[in-house]
Wavefront OBJ file of the C-alpha trace (Angstrom):
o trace
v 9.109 41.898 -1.521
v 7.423 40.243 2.013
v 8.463 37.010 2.462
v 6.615 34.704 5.336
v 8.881 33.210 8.080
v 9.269 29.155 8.320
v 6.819 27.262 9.578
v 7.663 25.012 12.108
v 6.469 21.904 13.348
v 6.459 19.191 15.830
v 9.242 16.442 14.838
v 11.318 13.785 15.775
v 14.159 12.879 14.130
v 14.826 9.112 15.090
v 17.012 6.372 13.996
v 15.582 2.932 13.665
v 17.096 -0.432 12.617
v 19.940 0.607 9.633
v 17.380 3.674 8.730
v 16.793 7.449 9.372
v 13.697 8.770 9.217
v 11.231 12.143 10.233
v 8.408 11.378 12.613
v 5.203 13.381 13.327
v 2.592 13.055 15.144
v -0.540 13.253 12.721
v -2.190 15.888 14.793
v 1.219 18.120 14.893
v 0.672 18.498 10.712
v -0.801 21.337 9.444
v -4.674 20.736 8.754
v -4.007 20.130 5.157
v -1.247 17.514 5.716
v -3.624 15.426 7.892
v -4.952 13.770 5.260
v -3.408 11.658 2.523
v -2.856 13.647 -0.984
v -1.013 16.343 -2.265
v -0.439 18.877 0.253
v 1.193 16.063 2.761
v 3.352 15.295 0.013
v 4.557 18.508 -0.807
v 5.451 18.853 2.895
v 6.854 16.092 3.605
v 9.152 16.233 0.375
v 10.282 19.436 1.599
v 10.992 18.304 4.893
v 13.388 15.591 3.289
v 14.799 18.565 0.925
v 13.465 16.429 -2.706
v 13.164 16.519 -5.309
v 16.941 17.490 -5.393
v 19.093 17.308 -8.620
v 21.868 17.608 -7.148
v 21.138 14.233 -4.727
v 22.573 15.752 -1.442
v 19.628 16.843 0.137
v 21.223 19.646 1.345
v 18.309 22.137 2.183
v 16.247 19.380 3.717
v 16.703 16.314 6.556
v 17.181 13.692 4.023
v 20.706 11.766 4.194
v 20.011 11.195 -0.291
v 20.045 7.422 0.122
v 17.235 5.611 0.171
v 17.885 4.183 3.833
v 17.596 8.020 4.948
v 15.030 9.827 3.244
v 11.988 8.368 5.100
v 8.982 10.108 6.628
v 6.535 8.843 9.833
v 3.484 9.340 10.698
v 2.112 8.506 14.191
v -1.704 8.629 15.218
v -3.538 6.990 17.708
v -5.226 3.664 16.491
v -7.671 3.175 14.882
v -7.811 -0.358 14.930
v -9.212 -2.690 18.079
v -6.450 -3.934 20.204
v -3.610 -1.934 18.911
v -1.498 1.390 20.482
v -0.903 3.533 17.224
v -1.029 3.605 13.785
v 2.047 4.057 11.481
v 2.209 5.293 8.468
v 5.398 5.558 6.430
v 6.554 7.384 3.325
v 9.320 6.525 1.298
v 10.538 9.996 -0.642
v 12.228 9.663 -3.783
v 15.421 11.855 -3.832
v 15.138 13.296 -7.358
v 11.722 13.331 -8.247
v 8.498 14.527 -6.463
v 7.484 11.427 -5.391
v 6.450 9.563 -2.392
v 5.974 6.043 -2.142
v 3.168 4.973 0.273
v 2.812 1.303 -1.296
v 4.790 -0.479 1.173
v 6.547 -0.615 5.141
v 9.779 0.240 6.246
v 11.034 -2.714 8.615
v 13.809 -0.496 9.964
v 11.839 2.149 11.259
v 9.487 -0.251 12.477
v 11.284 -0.185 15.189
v 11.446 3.162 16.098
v 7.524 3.171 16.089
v 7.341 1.511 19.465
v 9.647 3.925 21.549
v 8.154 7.063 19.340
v 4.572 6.173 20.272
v 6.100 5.695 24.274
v 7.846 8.701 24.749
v 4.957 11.047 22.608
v 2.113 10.044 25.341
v 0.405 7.018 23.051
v 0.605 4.580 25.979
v -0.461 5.356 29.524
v 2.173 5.437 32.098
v 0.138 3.310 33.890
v 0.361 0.409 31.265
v 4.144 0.713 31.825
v 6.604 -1.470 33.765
v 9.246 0.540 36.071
v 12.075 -2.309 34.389
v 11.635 -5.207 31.980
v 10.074 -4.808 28.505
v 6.379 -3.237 26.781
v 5.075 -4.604 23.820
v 3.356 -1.662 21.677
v 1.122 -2.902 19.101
v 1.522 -1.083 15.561
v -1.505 -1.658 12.938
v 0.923 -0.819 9.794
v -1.507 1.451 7.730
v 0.591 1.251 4.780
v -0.080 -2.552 4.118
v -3.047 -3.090 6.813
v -0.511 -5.608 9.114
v -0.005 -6.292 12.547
v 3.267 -5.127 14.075
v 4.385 -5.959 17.826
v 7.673 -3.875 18.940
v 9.126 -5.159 22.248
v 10.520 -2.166 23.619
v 13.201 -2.368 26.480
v 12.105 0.050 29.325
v 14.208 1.371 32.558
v 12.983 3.624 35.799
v 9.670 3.261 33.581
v 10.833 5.167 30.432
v 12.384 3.988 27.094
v 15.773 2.341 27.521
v 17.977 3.694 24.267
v 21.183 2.461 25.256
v 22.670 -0.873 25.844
v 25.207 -3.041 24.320
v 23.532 -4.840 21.292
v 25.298 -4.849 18.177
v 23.697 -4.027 15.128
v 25.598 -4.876 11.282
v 25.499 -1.319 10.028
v 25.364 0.842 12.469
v 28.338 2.060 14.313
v 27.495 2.059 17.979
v 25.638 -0.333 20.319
v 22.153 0.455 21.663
v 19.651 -1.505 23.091
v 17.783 -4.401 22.075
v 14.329 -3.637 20.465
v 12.542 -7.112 19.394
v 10.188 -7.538 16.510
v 7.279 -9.686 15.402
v 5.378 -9.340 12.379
v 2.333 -11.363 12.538
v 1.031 -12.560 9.697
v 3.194 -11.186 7.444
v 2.239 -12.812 3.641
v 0.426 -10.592 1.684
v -3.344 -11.220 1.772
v -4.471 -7.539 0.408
v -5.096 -6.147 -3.167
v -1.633 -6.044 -3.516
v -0.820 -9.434 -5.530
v -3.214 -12.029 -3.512
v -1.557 -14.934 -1.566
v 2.117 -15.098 -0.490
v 3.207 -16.373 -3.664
v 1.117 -14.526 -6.292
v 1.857 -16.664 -9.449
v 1.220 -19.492 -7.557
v 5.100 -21.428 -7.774
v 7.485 -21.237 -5.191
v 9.836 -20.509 -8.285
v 8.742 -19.006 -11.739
v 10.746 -18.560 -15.010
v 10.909 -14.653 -15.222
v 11.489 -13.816 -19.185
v 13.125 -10.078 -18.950
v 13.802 -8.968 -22.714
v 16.927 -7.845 -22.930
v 18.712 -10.222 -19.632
v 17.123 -13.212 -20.671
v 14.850 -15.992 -18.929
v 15.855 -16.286 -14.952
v 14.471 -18.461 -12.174
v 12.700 -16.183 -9.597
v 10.977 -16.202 -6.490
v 8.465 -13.824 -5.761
v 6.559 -13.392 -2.554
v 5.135 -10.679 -0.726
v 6.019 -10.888 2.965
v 6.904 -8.313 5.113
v 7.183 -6.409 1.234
v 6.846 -7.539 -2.186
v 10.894 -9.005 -2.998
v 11.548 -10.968 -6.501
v 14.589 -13.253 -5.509
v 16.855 -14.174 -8.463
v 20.281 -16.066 -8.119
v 23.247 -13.839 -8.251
v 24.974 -16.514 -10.166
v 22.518 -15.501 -13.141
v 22.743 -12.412 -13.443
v 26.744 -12.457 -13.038
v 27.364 -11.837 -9.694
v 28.959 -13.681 -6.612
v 26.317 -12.864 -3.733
v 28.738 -10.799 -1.918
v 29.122 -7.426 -3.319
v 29.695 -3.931 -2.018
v 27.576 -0.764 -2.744
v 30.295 0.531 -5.153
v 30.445 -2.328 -7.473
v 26.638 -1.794 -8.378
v 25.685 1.872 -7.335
v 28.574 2.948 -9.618
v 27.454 0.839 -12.472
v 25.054 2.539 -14.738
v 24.329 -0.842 -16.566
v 23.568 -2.664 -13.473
v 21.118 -0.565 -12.131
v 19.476 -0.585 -15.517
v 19.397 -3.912 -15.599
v 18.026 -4.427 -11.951
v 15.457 -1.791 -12.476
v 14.107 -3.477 -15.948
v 13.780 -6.919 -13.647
v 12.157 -5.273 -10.884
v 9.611 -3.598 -13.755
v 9.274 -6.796 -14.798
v 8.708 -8.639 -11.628
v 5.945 -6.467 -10.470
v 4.298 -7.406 -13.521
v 4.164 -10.739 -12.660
v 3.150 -9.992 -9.039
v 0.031 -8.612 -10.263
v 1.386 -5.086 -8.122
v 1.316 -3.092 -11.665
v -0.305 -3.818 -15.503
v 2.503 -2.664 -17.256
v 6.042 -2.303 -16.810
v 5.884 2.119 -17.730
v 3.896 1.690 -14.197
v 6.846 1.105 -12.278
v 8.054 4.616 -11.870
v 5.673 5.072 -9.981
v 6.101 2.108 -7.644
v 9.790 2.410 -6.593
v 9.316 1.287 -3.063
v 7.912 -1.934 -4.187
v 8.650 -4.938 -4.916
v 12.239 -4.868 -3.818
v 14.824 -6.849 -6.083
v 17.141 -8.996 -4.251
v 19.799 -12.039 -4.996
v 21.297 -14.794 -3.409
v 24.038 -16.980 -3.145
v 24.975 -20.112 -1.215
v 27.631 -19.029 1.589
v 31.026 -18.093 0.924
v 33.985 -16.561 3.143
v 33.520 -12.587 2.243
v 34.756 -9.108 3.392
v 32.331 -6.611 4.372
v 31.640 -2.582 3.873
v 33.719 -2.231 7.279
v 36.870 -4.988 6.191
v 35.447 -7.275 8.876
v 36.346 -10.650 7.407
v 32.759 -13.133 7.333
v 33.318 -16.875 6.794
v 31.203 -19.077 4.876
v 30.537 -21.026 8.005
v 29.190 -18.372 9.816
v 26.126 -17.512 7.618
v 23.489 -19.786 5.827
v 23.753 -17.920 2.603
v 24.105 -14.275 1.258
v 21.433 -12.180 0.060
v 22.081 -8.501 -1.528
v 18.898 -5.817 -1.834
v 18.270 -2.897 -4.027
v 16.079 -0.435 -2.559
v 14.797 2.741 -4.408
v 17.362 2.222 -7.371
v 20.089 1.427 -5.615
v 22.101 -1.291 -3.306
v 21.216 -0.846 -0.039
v 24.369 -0.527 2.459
v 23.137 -3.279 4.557
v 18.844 -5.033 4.360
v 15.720 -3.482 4.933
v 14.137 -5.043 7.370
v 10.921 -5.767 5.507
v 12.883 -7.321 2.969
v 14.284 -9.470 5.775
v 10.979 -11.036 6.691
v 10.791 -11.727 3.176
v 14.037 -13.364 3.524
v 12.496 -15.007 6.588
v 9.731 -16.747 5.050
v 11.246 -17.817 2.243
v 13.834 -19.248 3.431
v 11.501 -21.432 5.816
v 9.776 -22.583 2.865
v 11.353 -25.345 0.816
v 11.827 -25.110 -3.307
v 12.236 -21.450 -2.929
v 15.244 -19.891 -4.320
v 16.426 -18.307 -0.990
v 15.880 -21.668 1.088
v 17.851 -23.659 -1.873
v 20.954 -21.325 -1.476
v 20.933 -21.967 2.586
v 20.939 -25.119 1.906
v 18.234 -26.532 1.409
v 15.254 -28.455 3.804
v 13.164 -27.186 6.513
v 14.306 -24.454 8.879
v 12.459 -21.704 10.872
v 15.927 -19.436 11.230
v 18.300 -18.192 8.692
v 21.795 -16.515 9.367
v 22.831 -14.492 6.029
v 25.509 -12.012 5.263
v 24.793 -8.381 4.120
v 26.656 -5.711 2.908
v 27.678 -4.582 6.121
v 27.814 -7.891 7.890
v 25.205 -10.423 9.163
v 21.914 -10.608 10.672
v 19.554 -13.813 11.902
v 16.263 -13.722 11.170
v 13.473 -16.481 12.261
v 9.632 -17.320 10.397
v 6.782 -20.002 11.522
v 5.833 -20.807 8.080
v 3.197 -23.582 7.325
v 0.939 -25.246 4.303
v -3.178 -24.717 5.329
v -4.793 -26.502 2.678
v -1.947 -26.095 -0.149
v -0.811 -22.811 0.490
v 1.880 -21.457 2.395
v 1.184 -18.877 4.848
v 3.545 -17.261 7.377
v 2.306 -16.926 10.736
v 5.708 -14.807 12.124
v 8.683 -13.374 11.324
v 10.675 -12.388 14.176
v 14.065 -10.140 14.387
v 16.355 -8.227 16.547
v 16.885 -4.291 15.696
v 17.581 -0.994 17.915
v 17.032 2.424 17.529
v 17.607 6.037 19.051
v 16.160 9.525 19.163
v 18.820 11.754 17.306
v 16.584 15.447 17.237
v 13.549 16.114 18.545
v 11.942 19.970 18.837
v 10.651 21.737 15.625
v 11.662 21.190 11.403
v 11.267 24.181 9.829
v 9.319 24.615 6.660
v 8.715 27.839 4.158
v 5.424 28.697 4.420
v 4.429 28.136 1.059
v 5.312 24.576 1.531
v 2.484 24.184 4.384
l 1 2 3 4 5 6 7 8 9 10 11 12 13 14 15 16 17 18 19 20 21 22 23 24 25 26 27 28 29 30 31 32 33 34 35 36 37 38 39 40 41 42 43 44 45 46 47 48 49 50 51 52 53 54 55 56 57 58 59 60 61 62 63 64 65 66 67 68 69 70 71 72 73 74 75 76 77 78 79 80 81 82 83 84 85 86 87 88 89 90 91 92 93 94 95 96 97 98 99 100 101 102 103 104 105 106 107 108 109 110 111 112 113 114 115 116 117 118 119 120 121 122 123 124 125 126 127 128 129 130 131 132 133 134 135 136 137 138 139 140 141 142 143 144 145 146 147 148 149 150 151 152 153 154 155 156 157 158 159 160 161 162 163 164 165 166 167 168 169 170 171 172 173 174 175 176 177 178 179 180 181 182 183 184 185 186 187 188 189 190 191 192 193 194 195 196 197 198 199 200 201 202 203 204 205 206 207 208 209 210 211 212 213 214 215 216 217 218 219 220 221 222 223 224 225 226 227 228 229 230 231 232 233 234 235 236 237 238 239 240 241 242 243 244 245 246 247 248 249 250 251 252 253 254 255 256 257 258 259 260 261 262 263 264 265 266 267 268 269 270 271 272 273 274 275 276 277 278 279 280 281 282 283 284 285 286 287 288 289 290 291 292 293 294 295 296 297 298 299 300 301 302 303 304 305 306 307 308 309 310 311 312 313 314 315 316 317 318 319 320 321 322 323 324 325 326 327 328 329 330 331 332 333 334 335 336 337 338 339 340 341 342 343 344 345 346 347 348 349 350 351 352 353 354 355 356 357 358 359 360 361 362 363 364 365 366 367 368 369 370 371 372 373 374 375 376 377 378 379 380 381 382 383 384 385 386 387 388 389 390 391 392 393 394 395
């Protein structure tokens, strides 16, 4: 028997924020996978190495967490005013699936030097030293991303000595602002879909639990740890190794999105594991993180945990950090009750893996709270670029 020889194509294989992802350009895909349905799937799922029962993603460029099996896409825009447009796909490790309802904040930032170094912005438009601001139209959710990208002898500055909570070495400073991140789309209707800044969520089977639900940056339902048993300040292992938990968190999230108005029924949410993410919080408390690196309560305005495809995620996503943001600038929210409490446009909270300050504008126009900015700090680095290799059945 003939057998074809791999494909390959164009990639990139980049890190961005506390995330690992594939990058194309869109015009690098094979014809088929240039447009959205289920031939770009199929590639890009065996580009990651899923569905894979054995969760190691072993035959593919997935990492089999949730933080590392990630797919770009990178076109020229095709929106007025902005560089490029980015599309992301979230790939589920053990079933073929990918999850185009929502944005990855991490590799957000990784969009701005990608769409640099690939030829998106003239050389002309670039400084020799200082700083370019590339502006992303986020196809995913239809938002406005600008990604401050450091640049020296007038290419992309990687390295540096910014410290990052979850990753291991220093790189360069890459700023972020989302504008306008609260949810105006089909997706749930204002930031706060039911209306409340906090709702009683009834989850048969846990029980009736105060909740905040907003969509900025991503669809999050914030609960308080204290409810559903926990401190605020646990590690991957005490939740990822607890079947019962991640039931339990995957029932609320069902239930949440429900309540968002994101799906009609709770069966639905199989389907929609990238969104809305599940998150809880806690007031601040001295803690020890995923490295032993002792935090103190007085060094953090609360602590917030995230699950993030089934699963605690080792440190935030950084969508889920603008949510975070803006709800935490809002007062009567769940998240700005357990900093403390009254108005604020910056919030300091701990993480898995350690700490991370985030900042939102966040104001009431005519009775509704909208958020005008959330701004944070992130880095990120080229780790492969040349060719990934593909069977050619797969293309």
């Amino acid at each position: 028997m003939t057998f074809k020889p791999q494909a390959r194509i164009p990639a990139t294989y980049m890190r961005g924020g506390t995330s690992k992802g594939v990058f194309f350009r869109l015009d690098d895909l094979p014809e088929a996978a240039q447009v959205p349905g289920e031939a770009r799937d199929r590639l890009l799922m065996r580009v990651i190495g899923s569905p894979d029962p054995y969760g190691k993603h072993t035959d593919g460029m997935g990492g089999a967490t949730s933080s590392t099996s990630k797919c770009v896409i990178i076109s020229k825009s095709s929106q007025p005013g902005h560089d490029v447009d980015y599309l992301y796909g979230q790939v589920s490790i053990d079933t073929a699936f990918v999850d185009w309802s929502g944005n990855c904040g991490n590799l957000s930032t990784a969009v701005g030097p990608f769409a640099i170094a690939n030829g998106f912005i003239e050389k002309s438009r670039l400084p020799e030293n200082g700083a370019f601001a590339v502006k992303v139209w986020q196809a995913n959710i239809g938002k406005t991303i600008i990604v401050h990208v450091p640049i020296g002898n007038g290419e992309v500055q990687e390295t540096g000595d910014f410290e990052l909570d979850g990753v291991t070495f220093p790189s360069a400073e890459i700023v972020l602002e989302f504008v306008d991140p609260s949810d105006d789309g089909d997706d749930g209707g204002a930031m706060f879909p039911t209306g409340n800044l906090v709702d009683d969520l009834d989850v048969p089977g846990i029980g009736t639990l105060k909740a905040t639900m907003i969509n900025a940056g991503i669809p999050t339902v914030f609960v308080n740890a204290a409810d559903i048993g926990y401190s605020g300040s646990e590690l991957q292992e005490a939740i990822n190794g607890d079947p019962k938990a991640l039931a339990m968190f995957e029932t609320l999230r069902a239930h949440g999105a429900v309540r968002m108005g994101l799906i009609s029924d709770v069966s639905e949410a199989a389907k929609r594991q990238h969104t809305p993410k599940i998150a809880f919080v806690a007031p601040p408390a001295d803690h020890v993180t995923s490295s032993g690196k002792t935090i103190k309560a007085d060094e953090i305005d609360l602590l917030v945990r995230a699950m993030s495809m089934g699963k605690l995620h080792h440190a935030m996503m950084g969508t889920a950090s603008v949510a975070i943001a803006a709800a935490a600038a809002i007062p009567g929210t769940l998240v700005n009750a357990a900093a403390g409490g009254g108005t604020r446009d910056a919030v300091r909270f701990g993480h898995p893996s350690g700490t991370l300050r985030v900042g939102a504008e966040a104001e009431q126009v005519d009775g509704q709270w909208v958020v005008r900015k959330a701004i944070m700090s992130r880095s990120a680095r080229v780790l492969m670029e040349g060719a990934v290799r593909v069977p050619a059945e797969q293309v």
